[in-house]
C-alpha positions as CSV (number, residue, x, y, z in Angstrom):
1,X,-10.8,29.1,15.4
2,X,-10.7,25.3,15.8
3,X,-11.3,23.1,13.1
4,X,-14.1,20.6,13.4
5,X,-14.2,17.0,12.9
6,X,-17.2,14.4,12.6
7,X,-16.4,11.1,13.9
8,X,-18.7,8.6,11.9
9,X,-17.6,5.3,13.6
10,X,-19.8,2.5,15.3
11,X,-17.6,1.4,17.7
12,X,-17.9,3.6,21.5
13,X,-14.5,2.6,22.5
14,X,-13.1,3.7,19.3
15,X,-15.2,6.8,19.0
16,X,-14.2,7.9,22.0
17,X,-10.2,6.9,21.8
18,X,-10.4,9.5,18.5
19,X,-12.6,12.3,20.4
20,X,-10.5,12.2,23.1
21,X,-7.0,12.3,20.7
22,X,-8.5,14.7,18.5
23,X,-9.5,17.0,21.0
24,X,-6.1,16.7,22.5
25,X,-4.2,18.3,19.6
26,X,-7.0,20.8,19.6
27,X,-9.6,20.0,17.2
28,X,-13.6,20.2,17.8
29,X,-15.1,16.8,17.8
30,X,-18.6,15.7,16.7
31,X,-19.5,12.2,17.0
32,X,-21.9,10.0,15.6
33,X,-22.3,6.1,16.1
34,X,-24.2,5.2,12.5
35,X,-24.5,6.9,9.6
36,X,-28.0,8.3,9.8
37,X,-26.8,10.1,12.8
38,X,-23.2,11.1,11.0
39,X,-26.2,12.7,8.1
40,X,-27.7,15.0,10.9
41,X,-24.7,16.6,12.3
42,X,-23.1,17.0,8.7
43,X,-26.3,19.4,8.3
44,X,-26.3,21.0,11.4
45,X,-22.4,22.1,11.9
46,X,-19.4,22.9,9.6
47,X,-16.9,20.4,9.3
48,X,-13.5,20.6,8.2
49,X,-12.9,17.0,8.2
50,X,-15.4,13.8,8.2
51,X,-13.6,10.8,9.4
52,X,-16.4,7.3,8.7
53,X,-15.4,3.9,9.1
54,X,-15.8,1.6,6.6
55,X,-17.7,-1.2,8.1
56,X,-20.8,0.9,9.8
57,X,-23.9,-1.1,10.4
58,X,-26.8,0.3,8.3
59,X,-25.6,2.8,5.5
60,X,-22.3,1.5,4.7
61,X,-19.3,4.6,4.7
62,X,-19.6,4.3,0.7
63,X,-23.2,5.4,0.8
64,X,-22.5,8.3,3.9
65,X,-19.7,9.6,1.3
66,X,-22.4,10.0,-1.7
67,X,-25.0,11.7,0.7
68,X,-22.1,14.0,2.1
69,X,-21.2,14.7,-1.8
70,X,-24.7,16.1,-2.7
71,X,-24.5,19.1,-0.1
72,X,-23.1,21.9,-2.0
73,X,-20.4,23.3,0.5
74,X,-19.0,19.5,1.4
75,X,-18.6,18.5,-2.6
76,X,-14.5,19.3,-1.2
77,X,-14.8,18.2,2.3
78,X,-11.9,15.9,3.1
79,X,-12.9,12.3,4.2
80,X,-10.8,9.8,5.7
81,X,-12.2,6.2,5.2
82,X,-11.0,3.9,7.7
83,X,-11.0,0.5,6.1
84,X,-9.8,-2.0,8.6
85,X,-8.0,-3.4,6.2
86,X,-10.9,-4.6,3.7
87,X,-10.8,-4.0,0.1
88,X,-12.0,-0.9,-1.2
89,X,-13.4,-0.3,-4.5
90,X,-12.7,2.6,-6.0
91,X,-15.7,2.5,-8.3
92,X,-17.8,2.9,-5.2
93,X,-16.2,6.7,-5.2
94,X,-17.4,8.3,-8.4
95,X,-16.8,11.9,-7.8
96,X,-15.6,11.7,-4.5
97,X,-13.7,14.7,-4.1
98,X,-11.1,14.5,-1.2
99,X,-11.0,11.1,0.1
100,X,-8.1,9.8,1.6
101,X,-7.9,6.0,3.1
102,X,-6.4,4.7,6.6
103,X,-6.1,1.0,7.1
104,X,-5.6,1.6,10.6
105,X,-7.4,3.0,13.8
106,X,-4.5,3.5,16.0
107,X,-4.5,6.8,17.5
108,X,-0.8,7.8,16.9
109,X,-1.4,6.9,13.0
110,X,-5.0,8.3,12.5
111,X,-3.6,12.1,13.7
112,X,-0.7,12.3,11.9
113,X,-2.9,11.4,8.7
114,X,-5.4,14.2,9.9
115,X,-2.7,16.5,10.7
116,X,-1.1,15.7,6.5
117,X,-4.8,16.4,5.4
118,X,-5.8,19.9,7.6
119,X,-2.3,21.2,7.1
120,X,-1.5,20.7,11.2
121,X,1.7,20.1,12.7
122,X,2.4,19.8,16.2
């Protein structure tokens, strides 16, 4: 079975660089382009991995991490916050269970840390 990820990022050129990179070393991909959307999908599919950027317009990743939290099966969900480089807090995170941190969207970088995460080598 493939594992599935949900894109949460606001850019479409960077969504769909990591749909179509993910995909490529066999993952399912759901995208969403804000975080009201990313809180749809999380109910309507199982994820193995959530993947937000940090800067969305609207809710901000912090916020889509504490809504994500308070459903029961994704208290353990890994989530990898791409930061572009801005300071992160980590009192924003109380109880965050898995969250790992990426400074950088480049492709190459972004599967290798997903791969380190879901246990996948290639």
């Amino acid at each position: 079975m493939k594992k599935s990820i949900l894109v949460i990022e606001s850019s479409s050129v960077v969504r769909t660089i990591l749909e179509f990179s993910l995909e490529s070393k066999g993952f399912k991909v759901h995208t969403a382009a804000h975080g009201t959307e990313g809180l749809e999908k999380i109910h309507s599919s199982p994820y193995h991995l959530a993947i937000i950027s940090g800067d969305l317009p609207g809710l901000p990743g912090y916020e889509i991490i504490q809504e994500i939290r308070k459903v029961e099966h994704y208290k353990n969900l890994p989530i990898l916050l791409i930061t572009k480089g801005e300071p992160v807090d980590p009192e924003e995170f109380p109880d965050s269970g898995p969250l790992y941190l990426s400074e950088l969207i480049e492709p190459e970088h972004l599967i290798r840390q997903v791969g380190d995460i879901l246990d996948q080598s290639w």
